[in-house]
C-alpha positions in Angstrom: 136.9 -54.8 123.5 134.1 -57.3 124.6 134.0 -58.3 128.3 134.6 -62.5 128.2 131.6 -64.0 130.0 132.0 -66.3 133.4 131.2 -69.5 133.0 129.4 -70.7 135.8 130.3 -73.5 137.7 128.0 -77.1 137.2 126.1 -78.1 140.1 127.6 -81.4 141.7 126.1 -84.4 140.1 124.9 -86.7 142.5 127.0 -90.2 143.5 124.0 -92.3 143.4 126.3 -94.9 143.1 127.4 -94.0 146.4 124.2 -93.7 147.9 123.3 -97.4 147.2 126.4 -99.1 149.2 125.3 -96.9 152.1 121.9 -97.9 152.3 123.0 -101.4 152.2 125.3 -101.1 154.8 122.5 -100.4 157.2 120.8 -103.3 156.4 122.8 -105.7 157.3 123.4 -104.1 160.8 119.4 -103.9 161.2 119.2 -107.9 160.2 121.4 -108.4 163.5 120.0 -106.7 165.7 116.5 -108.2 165.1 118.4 -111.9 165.1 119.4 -110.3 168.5 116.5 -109.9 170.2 115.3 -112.9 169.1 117.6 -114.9 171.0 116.8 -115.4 174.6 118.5 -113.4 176.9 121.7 -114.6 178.6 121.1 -114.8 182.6 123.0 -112.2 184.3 126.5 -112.8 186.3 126.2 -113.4 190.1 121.8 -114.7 189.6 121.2 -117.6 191.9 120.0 -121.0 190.5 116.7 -122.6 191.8 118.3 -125.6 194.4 115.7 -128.7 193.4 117.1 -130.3 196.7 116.4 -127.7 199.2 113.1 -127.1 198.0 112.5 -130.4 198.6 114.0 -130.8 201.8 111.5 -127.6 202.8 108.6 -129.8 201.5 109.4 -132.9 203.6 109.6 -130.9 206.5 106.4 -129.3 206.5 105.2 -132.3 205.5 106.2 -134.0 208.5 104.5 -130.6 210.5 101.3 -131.4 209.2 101.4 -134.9 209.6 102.7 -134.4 213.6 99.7 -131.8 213.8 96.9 -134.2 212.2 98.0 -137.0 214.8 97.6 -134.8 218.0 94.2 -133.7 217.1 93.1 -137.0 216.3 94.3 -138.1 219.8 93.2 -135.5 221.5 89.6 -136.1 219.5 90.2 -139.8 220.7 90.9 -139.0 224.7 88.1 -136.4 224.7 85.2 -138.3 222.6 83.7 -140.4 225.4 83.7 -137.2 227.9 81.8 -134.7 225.5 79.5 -137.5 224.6 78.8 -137.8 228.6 78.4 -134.2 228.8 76.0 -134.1 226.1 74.0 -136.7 227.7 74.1 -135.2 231.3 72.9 -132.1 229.8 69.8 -133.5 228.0 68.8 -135.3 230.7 69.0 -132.2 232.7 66.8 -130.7 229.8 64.4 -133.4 230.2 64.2 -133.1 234.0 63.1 -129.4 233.6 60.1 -130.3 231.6 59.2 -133.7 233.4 61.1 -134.1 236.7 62.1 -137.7 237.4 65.0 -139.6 239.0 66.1 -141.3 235.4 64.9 -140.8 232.1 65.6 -143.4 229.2 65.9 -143.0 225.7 63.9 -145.0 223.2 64.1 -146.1 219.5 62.4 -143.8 217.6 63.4 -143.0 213.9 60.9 -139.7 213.2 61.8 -137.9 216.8 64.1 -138.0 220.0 62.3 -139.7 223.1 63.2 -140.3 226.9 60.5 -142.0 229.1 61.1 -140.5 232.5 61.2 -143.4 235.0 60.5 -143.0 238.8 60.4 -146.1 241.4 60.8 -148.6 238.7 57.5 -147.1 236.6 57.4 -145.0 233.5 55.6 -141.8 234.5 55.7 -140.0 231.1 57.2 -139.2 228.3 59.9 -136.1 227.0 59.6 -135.5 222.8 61.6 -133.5 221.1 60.3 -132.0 218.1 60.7 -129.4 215.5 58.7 -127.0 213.2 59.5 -124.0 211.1 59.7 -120.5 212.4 60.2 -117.2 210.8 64.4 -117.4 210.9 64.6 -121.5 210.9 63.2 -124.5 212.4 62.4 -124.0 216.2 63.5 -127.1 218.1 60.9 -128.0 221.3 61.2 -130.2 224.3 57.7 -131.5 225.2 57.0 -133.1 228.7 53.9 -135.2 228.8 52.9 -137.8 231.8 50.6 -140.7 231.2 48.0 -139.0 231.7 48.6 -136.9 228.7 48.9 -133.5 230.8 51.7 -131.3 229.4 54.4 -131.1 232.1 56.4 -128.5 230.3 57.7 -126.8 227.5 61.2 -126.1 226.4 62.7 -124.5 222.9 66.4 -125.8 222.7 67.7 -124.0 219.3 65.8 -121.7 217.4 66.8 -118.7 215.0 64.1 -116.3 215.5 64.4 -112.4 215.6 65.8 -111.5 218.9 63.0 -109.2 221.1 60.7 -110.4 218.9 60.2 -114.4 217.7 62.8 -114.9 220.6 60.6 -114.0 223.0 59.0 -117.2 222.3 60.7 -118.9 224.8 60.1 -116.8 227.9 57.9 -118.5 230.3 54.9 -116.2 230.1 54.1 -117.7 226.7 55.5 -121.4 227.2 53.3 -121.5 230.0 50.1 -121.3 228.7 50.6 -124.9 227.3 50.9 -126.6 230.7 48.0 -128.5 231.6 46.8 -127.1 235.2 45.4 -130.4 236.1 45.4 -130.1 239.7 42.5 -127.5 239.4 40.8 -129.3 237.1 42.1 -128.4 233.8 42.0 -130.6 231.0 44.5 -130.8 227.9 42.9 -129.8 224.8 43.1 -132.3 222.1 45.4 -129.6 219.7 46.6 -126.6 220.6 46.1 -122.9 218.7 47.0 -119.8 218.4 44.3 -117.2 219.0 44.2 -115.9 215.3 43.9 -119.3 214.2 40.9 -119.6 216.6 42.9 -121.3 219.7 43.8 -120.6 223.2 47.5 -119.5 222.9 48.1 -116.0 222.9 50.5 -115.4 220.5 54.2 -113.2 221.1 53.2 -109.8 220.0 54.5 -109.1 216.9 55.4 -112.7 216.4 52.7 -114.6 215.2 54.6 -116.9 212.9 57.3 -118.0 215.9 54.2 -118.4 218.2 52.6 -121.1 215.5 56.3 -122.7 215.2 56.1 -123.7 218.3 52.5 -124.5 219.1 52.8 -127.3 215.7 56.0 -128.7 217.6 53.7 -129.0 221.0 51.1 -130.7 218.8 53.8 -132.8 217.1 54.9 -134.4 220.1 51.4 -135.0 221.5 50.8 -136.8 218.5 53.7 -139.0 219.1 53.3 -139.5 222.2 49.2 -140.5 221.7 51.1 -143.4 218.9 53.4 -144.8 220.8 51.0 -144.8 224.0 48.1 -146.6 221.8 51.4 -148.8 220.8 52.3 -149.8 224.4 55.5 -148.8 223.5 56.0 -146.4 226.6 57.6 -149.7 228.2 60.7 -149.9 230.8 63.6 -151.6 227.8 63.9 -155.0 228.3 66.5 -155.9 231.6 66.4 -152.8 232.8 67.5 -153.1 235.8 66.8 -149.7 238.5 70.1 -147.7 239.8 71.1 -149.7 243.2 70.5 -147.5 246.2 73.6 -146.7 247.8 74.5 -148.7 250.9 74.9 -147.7 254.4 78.2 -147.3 255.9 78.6 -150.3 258.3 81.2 -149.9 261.3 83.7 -152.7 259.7 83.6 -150.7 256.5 84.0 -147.2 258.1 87.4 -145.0 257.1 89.4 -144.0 259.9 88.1 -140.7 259.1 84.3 -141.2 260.0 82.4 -140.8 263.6 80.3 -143.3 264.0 79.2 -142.8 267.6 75.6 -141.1 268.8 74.8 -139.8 272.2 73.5 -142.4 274.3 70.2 -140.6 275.6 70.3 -142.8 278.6 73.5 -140.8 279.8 70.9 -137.8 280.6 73.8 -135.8 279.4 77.0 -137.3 281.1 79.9 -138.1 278.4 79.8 -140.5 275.8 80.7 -143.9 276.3 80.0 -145.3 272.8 83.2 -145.9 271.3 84.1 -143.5 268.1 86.1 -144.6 265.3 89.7 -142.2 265.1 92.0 -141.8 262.9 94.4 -145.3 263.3 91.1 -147.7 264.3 92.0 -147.2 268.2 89.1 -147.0 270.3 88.5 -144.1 273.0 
C-alpha cells in the first residue's frame, strides 16, 4: 500500500487590496497636520495684551521729565552766563598783567589775533598779543607782552598739547625767559627770534626742538603784529574812553557810625584826645 503524500499548505497571498486603503489613510492625516502648522499659532490662555494707553501715558511722562530738565539747565545757563563771562575776563586780564603789568588793559578789534593795550595814567604803554603756532602734539597758544618801545615784557603759553617732561617744559621760565628784552642793561630786541639750530639765540628745550620753534614763531608772530598795528597808529586809547574814577575820600558827613575819624592832636604833647570821634549812634565824646 502506497503512503498518500501531504499536500502542503499555499503560502498566504497577499491583500494588496488592503494594503492600498491603508496607505491612504495616512495621507490624509499627514495633509492635516501640515495645514496645521501652517496656521498661526493660537495665543496662550492667561498671556497679557500690549495696553496702547499706558504706553502712552509712560511716554508723556517722560516726556514731560525731559522737557522740565531742558528748562532748568537753560535757566541755570541763563543766571550763570554773565558771571562765567566775567570770570573769563578777570582771568585774562590777570594773564595779561603777568606779561605786561598795568592798572587796565583794553581789548582791541583785531580779526587775525586777540589784543589788549595795557593802559597806565591815561596812556597806552604797550601792547599783550596772543598768538599761536604748531607744536609737536597741537598748536601752542602764546601770550606776548611788548611796550612801545618794542622790548618783550613777557612770555606766557596758555594751552598747549605737548609731551609732558618734554615739549611741556617749554613753558618753565628758564626757557621763556630768554625772550625778554633786558633793556635796562642795554639789551636790545632782536628783530626775529631763533632757535640755536636754526642759527638763533634761543636755546632750545632739550629733547624738544620742535615745541621750542612753536613757540619762538608765536613770539615772532606777535612782534609782527604789534610792528603793523604800531606803524598803523592803531595802538590808540578807544574812542571816549574815559579812565576808572579814583575812589573818593571818606568825608566826616559821609562817615558810617562805624568809622574813627579822629587823629592825635600833636599839640596835646600826649594828654588825651580832644578831637571828637564818630561812635556808633553819631553822638559825639
Amino acid at each position: 500500500m502506497s503512503k498518500a503524500t501531504k499536500k502542503r499548505p499555499a503560502p498566504p497571498v497577499k491583500n494588496t487590496a488592503a494594503g492600498k486603503p491603508a496607505a491612504a489613510a495616512k495621507a490624509p492625516a499627514a495633509a492635516k497636520n501640515t495645514a496645521a502648522a501652517r496656521k498661526p499659532a493660537a495665543p496662550q490662555k492667561g498671556g497679557k495684551e500690549i495696553n496702547y494707553g499706558e504706553v502712552a501715558k509712560i511716554a508723556a511722562i517722560l516726556t514731560a521729565i525731559c522737557l522740565v530738565i531742558t528748562a532748568l539747565l537753560a535757566a541755570t545757563n541763563t543766571l550763570t552766563e554773565e558771571r562765567i563771562a566775567a570770570n573769563a575776563l578777570l582771568e585774562k586780564q590777570e594773564s595779561c598783567s603777568m606779561v605786561l603789568p598795568a592798572p587796565e588793559h583794553l581789548q582791541l578789534a583785531v580779526s587775525d589775533c586777540d589784543v589788549y593795550i595795557a593802559v597806565s595814567g591815561g596812556d597806552v604803554t604797550g601792547a599783550v598779543i596772543t598768538t599761536a603756532s604748531k607744536g609737536y602734539g597741537g598748536d601752542v597758544q602764546v601770550m606776548t607782552g611788548i611796550d612801545m618801545s618794542g622790548n618783550i615784557t613777557g612770555v606766557r603759553i596758555l594751552e598747549h598739547a605737548e609731551t609732558p617732561g618734554l615739549g611741556a617744559n617749554a613753558e618753565k621760565p628758564f626757557f621763556l625767559g630768554q625772550f625778554v628784552t633786558d633793556w635796562q642793561n642795554g639789551e636790545t630786541r632782536p628783530d626775529r627770534f631763533a632757535v640755536t639750530k636754526d642759527g638763533g639765540t634761543i636755546d632750545a628745550v632739550t629733547a624738544a626742538t620742535r615745541s621750542s620753534r612753536a613757540v619762538t614763531n608765536a613770539v615772532n608772530s606777535a612782534i609782527e603784529v604789534f610792528e603793523r598795528l604800531h606803524d598803523a597808529g592803531a595802538l590808540v586809547l578807544p574812542e571816549g574812553y574815559v579812565p576808572p574814577a579814583l575812589s573818593a575820600p571818606v568825608s566826616s558827613t559821609d562817615a558810617s557810625p562805624s568809622d574813627v575819624t579822629a587823629d592825635p592832636d600833636p599839640d596835646n604833647n600826649g594828654e588825651e584826645n580832644t578831637v571828637p570821634t564818630v561812635v556808633a549812634g553819631g553822638d559825639q565824646q
